[in-house]
C-alpha positions in Angstrom: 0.6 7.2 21.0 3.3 5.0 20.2 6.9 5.6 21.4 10.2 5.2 19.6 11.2 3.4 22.6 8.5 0.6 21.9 9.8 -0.4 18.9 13.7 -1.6 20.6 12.1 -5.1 21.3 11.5 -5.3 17.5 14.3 -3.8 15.6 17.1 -3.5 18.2 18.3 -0.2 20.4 20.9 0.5 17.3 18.5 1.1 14.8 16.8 3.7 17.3 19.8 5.1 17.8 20.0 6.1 14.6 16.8 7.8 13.9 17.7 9.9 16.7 21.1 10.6 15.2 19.2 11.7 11.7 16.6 13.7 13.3 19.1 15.6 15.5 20.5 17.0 11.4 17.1 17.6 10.3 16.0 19.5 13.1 14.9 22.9 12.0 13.3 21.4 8.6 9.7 21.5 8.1 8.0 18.5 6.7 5.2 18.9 4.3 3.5 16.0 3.3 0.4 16.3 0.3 -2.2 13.6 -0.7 -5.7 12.7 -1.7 -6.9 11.4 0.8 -6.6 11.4 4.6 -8.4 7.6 5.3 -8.6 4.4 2.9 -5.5 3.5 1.3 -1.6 2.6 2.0 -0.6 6.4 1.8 -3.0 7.2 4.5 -2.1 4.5 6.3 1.8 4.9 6.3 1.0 9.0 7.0 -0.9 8.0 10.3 1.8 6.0 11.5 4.8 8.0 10.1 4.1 11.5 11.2 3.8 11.1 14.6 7.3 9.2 14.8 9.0 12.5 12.8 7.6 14.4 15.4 8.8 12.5 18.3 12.6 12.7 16.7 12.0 16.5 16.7 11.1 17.2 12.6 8.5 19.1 12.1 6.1 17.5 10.0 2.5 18.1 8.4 0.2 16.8 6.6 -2.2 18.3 4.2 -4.9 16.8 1.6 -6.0 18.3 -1.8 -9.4 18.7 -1.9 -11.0 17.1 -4.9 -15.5 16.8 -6.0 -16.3 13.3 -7.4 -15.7 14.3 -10.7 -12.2 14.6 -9.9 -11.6 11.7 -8.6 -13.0 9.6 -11.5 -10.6 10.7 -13.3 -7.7 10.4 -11.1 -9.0 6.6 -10.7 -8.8 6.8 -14.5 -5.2 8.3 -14.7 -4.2 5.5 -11.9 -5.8 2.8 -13.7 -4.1 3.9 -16.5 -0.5 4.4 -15.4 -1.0 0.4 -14.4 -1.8 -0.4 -18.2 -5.0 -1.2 -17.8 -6.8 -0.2 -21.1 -8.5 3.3 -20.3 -10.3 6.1 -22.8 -8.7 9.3 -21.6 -10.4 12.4 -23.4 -9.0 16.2 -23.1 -11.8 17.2 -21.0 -10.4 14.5 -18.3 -7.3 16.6 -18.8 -9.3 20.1 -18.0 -11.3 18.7 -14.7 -7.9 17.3 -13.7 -5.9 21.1 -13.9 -8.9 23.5 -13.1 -9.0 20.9 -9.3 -5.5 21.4 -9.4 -5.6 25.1 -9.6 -8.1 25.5 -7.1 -5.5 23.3 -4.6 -2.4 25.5 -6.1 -4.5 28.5 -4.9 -5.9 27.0 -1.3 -2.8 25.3 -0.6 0.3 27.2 1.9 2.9 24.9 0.5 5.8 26.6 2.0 7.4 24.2 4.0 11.2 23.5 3.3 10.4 20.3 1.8 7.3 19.6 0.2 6.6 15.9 -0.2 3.9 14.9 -3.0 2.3 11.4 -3.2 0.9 10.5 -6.4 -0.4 11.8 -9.6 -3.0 13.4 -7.5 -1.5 16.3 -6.3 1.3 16.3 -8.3 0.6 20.0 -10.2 1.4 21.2 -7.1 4.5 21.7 -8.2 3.8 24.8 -10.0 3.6 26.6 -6.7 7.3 26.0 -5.7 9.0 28.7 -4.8 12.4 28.6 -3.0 12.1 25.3 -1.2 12.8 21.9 -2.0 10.1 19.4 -3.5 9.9 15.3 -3.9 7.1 13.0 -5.8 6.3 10.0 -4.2 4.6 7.4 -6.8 3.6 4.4 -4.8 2.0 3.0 -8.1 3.6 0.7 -10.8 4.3 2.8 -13.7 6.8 -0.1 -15.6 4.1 -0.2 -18.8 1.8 3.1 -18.5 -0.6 4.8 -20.9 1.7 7.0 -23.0 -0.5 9.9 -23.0 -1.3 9.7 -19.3 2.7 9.9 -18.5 3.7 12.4 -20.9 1.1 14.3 -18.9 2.5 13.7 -15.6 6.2 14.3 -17.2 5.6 17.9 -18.1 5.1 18.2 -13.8 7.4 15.3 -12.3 10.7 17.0 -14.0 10.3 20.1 -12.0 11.0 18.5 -9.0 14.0 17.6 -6.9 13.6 14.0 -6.5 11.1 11.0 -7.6 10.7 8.0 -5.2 9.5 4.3 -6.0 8.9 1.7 -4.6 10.5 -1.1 -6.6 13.2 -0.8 -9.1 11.0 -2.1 -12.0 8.6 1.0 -11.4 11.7 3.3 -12.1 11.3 5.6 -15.6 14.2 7.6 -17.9 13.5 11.0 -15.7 15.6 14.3 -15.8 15.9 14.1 -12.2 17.5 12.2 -9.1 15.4 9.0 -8.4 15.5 6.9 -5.2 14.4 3.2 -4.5 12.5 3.3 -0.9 9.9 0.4 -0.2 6.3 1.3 1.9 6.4 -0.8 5.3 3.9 -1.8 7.9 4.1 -0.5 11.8 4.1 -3.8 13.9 3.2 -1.7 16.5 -0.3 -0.2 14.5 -3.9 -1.8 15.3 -3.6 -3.5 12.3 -0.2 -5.4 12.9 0.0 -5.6 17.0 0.0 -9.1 18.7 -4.0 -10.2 19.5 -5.2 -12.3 22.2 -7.4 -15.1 21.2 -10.3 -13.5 22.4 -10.3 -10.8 20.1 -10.1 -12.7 17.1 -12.4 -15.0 18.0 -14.6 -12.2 18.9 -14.3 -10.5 15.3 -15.3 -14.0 13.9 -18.3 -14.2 16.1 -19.5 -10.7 14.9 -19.3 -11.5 11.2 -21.0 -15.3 11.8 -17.8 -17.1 10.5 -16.8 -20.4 11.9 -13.6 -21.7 12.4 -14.8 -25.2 11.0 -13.5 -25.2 7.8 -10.0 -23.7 6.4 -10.1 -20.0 6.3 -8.6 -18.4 2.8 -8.7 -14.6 3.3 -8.0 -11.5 0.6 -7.9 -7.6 2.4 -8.1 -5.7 0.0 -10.5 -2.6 -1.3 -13.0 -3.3 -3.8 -11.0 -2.6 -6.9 -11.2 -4.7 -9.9 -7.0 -4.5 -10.0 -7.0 -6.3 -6.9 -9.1 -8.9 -8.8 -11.7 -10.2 -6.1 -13.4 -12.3 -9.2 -10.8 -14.1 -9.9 -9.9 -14.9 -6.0 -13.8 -16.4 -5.7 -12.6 -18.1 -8.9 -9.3 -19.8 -7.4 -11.0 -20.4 -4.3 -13.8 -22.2 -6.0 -11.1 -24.6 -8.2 -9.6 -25.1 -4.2 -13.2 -26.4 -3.3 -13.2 -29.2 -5.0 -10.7 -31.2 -3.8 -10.5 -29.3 0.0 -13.5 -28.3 1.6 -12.9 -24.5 2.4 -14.5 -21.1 3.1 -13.5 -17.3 1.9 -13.5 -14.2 3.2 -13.3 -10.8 0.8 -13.0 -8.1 3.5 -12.3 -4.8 2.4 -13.0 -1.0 3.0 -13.5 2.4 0.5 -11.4 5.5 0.0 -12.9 8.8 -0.9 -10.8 8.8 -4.5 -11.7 5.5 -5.8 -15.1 6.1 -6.7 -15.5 2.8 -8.5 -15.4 0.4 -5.1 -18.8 0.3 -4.9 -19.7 -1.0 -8.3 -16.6 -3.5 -7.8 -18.5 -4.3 -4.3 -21.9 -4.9 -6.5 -20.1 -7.7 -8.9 -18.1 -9.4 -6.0 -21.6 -9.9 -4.4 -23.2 -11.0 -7.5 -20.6 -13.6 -8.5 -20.7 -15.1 -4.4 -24.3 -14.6 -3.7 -25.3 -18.6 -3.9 -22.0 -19.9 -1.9 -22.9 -19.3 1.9 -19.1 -20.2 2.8 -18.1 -16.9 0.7 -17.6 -13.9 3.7 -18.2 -10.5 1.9 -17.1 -7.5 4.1 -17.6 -4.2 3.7 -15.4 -3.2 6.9 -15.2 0.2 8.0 -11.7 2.1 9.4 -11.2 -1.0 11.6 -8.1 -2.0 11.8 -8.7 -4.7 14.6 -11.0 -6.4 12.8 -8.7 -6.4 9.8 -6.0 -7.5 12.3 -8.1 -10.8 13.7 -9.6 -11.8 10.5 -5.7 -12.0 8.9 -5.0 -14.0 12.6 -7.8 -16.0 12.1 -6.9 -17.3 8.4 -5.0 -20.1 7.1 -4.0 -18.5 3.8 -4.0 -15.4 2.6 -4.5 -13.8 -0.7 -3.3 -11.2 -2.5 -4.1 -11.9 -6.2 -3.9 -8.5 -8.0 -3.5 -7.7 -11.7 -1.3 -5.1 -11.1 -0.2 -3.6 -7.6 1.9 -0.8 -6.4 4.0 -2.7 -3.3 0.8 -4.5 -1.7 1.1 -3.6 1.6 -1.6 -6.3 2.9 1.1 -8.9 2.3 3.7 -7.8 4.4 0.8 -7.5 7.1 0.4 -11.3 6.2 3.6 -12.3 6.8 4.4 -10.3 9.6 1.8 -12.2 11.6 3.6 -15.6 10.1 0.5 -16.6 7.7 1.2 -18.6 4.2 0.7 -16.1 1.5 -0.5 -16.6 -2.1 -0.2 -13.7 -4.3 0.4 -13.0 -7.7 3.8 -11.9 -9.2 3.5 -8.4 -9.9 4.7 -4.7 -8.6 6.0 -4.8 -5.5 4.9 -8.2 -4.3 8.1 -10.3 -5.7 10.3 -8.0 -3.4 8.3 -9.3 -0.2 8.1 -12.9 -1.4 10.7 -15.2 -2.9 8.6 -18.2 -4.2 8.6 -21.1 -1.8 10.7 -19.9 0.5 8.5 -16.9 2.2 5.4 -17.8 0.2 3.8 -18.7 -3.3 3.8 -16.8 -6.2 1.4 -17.7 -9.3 0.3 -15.8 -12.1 -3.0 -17.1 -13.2 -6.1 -18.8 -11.5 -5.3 -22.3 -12.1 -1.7 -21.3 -10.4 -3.3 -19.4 -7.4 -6.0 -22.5 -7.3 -3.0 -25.0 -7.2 -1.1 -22.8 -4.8 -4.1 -22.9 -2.4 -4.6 -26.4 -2.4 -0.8 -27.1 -1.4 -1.0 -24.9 1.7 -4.5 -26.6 2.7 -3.3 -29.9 2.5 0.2 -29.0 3.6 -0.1 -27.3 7.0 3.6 -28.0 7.9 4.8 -26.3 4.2 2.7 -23.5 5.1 4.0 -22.5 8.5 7.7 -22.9 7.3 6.6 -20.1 4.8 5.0 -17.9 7.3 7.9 -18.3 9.7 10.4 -17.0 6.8 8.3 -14.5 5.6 7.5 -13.1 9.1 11.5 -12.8 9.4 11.7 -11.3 6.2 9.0 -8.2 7.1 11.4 -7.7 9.9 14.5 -7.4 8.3 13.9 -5.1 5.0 9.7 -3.6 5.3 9.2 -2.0 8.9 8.5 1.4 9.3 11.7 2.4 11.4 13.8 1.1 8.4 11.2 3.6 6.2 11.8 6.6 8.4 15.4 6.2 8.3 15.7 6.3 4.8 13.3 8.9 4.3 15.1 11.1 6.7 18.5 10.2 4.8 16.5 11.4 1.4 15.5 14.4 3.1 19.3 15.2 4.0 20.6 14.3 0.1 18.4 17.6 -1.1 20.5 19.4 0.4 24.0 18.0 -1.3 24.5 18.9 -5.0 25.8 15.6 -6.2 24.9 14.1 -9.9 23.7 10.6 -8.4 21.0 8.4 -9.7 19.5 6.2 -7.0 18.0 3.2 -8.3 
């Protein structure tokens, strides 16, 4: 178990000093934090590393997850798919499996805790339940351009609560209630972010057959067509012409996105006849995730539409050259040319590629400024902290929008 005390060589013994300063007012509270799913994902992943760093400043914290049959989560995938603007057929029987799950969780669930802390669409009925306490909705997703009918949906739950939370201020909608601007973060402490030895990465790259004789372009991401792993073989193919180079897709499942492995299906298709093309179905490894970002050149992250896009700030924290497209949350992580390269098509990403490849000196510059940047404004103590000032604001009637 990490301490707080292992993070001062990162962030500085002030900004310790404050979380202990915050947790000393919250102390008494009870923490309740609800999502769908407990591994695969960013909100898993934050919750792992977030929890056990409340506790240690003395807040009581939990963490519970709805329970949900696959039914339910094909249409939740539908609902998320849907809030991004991607073009989705939503019938009222979606509607129905999506409440009669919900009721069942409403029923199952002891959501008494002071403050209730909901993650996504998911759970988000939960609301109904409140009783005297105090409740936020966390939406991690980009909601700038979503399916009417989907949010007016959503609407009839997400103005019964306290607070809403983004993460970017373009995701921000007109609500009836007090919204707040707080950005996901990475631990640099985690398996997936902590310093590797040599050894280990080579040692990942041995187990997967991939040799380090060519440039390594990598995208992390799950199998999920908004993540767009056809058009990353696509860029990567345009790159191939003119610099001889190899790709590795590496990328795990969650239990509610239901369509991964049909995503997983095409990728393999569309790579089968390139043997420098690395397909990786990775289990909860976050190690190997860890060396294969070490191991790579450049790294990808070329989604259609994205929430924050956690898997670049794991990029640049460990100084690599990122290319990703500019969408979500990824322009707040990378300011084009000076902490990476944006582009917004494959030609752009293609061109992008080939600059850092032939460029090596341009492409550390980026990772060194982007590494500096993670540290700054997207580490999880800087999260915590503003969490725990959020938890404090519920409690002071004051007729604020945060933006």
């Amino acid at each position: 178990m990490v301490k707080l005390e292992e993070y001062i060589p990162i962030v500085g013994q002030s900004i310790i000093d404050d979380l202990k300063l915050l947790g000393e007012k919250l102390k008494g509270k009870v923490i309740q934090h609800v999502n769908s799913t407990a591994v695969g994902g960013g909100v898993a992943e934050i919750l792992t590393r977030m929890v056990p760093v409340l506790k240690e400043l003395g807040i009581e914290t939990k963490w519970d997850v709805i329970k949900g049959g696959q039914q339910f989560f094909e249409v939740t995938k539908k609902f998320h798919n849907a809030l991004h603007g991607r073009k989705e057929e939503i019938t009222q029987n979606d509607f129905e499996v999506f409440l009669e799950t919900s009721q069942k969780n409403i029923d199952e669930l002891d959501t008494s805790a002071d403050i209730v802390f909901v993650h996504d669409p998911q759970p988000i009925a939960l609301i109904n339940k409140r009783r005297d306490n105090k409740w936020i909705w966390r939406c991690h997703i980009d909601v700038s351009n979503p399916n009417q009918k989907v949010w007016d949906f959503l609407m009839d739950y997400i103005v019964k609560y306290d607070s809403a939370v983004f993460s970017a201020p373009s995701f921000s909608r007109q609500l009836g209630i007090r919204q707040f601007l707080i950005s996901p973060s990475i631990d640099p402490l985690s398996d997936k972010n902590k310093s590797l030895s040599m050894e280990e990465v080579d040692a990942v790259l041995k187990k997967y057959a991939i040799k380090k004789d060519k440039p390594i372009i990598t995208q992390i991401s799950r199998f999920d067509r908004l993540k767009d792993p056809l058009g990353v073989i696509s860029a990567y193919q345009q790159a191939k012409k003119y610099i001889d180079c190899q790709l590795i897709l590496a990328g795990g499942t969650a239990v509610d996105d239901p369509e991964g492995a049909e995503v997983l299906h095409e990728v393999k298709a569309r790579a089968k006849e390139d043997s420098d093309i690395h397909i990786l179905l990775l289990p909860q490894n976050d190690i190997e995730v860890n060396a294969l970002q070490r191991a790579s050149d450049v790294i990808m992250q070329k989604s259609i539409r994205e929430g924050f896009g956690l898997t670049v700030a794991e990029a640049l924290w460990k100084g690599k050259p990122v290319v990703a497209s500019n969408v979500g949350g990824i322009p707040l992580q990378i300011k084009h040319k000076y902490s990476g390269l944006l582009c917004h098509s494959v030609e752009g990403a293609s061109f992008a590629l080939k600059q850092l490849l032939s460029n090596p000196g341009y492409a550390k510059k980026l990772g060194e400024n982007g590494r500096e940047h993670i540290r700054n404004n997207f580490l999880i103590t800087r999260h915590i902290k503003e969490y725990m000032l959020l938890f404090l604001s519920l409690y002071y009637k004051e007729d604020v929008v945060y933006l």
